[in-house]
C-alpha positions in Angstrom: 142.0 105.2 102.3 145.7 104.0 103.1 146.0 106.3 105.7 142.5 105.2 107.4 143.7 101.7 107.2 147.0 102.3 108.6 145.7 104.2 111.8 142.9 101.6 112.0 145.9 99.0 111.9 147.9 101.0 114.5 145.2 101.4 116.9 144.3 97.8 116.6 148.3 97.0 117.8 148.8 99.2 120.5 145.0 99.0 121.9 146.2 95.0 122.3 149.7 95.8 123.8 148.2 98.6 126.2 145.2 95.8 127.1 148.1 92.8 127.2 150.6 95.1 129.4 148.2 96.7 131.9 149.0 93.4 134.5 152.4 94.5 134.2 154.2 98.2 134.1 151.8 99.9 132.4 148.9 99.4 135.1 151.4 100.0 137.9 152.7 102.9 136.0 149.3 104.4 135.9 148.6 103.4 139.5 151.5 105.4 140.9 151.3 108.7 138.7 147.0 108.9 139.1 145.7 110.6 141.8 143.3 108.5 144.0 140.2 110.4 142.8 140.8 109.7 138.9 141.4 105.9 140.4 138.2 103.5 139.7 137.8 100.0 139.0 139.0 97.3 135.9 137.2 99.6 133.3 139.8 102.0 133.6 142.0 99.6 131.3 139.8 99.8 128.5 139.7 104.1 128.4 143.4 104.7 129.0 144.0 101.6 126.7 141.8 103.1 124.3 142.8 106.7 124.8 146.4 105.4 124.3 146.0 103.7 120.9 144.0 106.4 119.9 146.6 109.3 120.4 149.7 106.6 119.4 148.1 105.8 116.1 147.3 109.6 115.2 150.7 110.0 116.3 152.5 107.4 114.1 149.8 108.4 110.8 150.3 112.8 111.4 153.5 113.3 113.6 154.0 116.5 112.8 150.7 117.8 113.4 150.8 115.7 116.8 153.6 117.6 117.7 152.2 120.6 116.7 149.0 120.4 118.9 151.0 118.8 121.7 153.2 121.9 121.4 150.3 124.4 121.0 148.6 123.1 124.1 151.6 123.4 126.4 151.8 127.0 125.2 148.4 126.9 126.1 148.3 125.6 129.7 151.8 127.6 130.5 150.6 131.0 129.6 147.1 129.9 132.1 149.5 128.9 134.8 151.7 131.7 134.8 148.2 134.0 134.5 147.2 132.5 137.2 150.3 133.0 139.3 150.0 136.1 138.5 146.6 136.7 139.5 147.3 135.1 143.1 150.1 136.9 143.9 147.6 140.5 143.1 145.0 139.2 145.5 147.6 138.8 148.4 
């Protein structure tokens, strides 16, 4: 039960500080580093907002497992890049 209410608390703060600082550097930082394709109109504050306070308040309640999963899916996506390096240099 604490830990529900102290994720629910957590996502409540950062979903208002992602929403309050998306005028300022962290809509501009998302601007710059998103391709034009994934760029759409003012609802994308509210997912990336939302997606951030989701993953910052599982991060602040289970770090270690966040770190864990983060770690297990860059495993994850290196081993698929470097199979598919691999793959396109056999078909040359």
């Amino acid at each position: 039960m604490i830990e529900t209410l102290v994720w629910l608390i957590a996502f409540g703060v950062i979903l208002f500080l992602s929403l309050k600082s998306w005028d300022g550097a962290l809509g501009k930082a998302f601007e710059r580093r998103l391709p034009h394709t994934f760029k759409g109109s003012d609802d994308d504050r509210w997912i990336w907002s939302v997606g951030l306070a989701v993953i910052g308040a599982t991060f602040i309640v289970r770090p270690v497992s966040m770190l864990l999963t983060l770690l297990l899916m860059g495993l994850i996506a290196w081993i698929v890049v470097k199979l598919a390096r691999w793959g396109l240099s056999k078909t040359h």
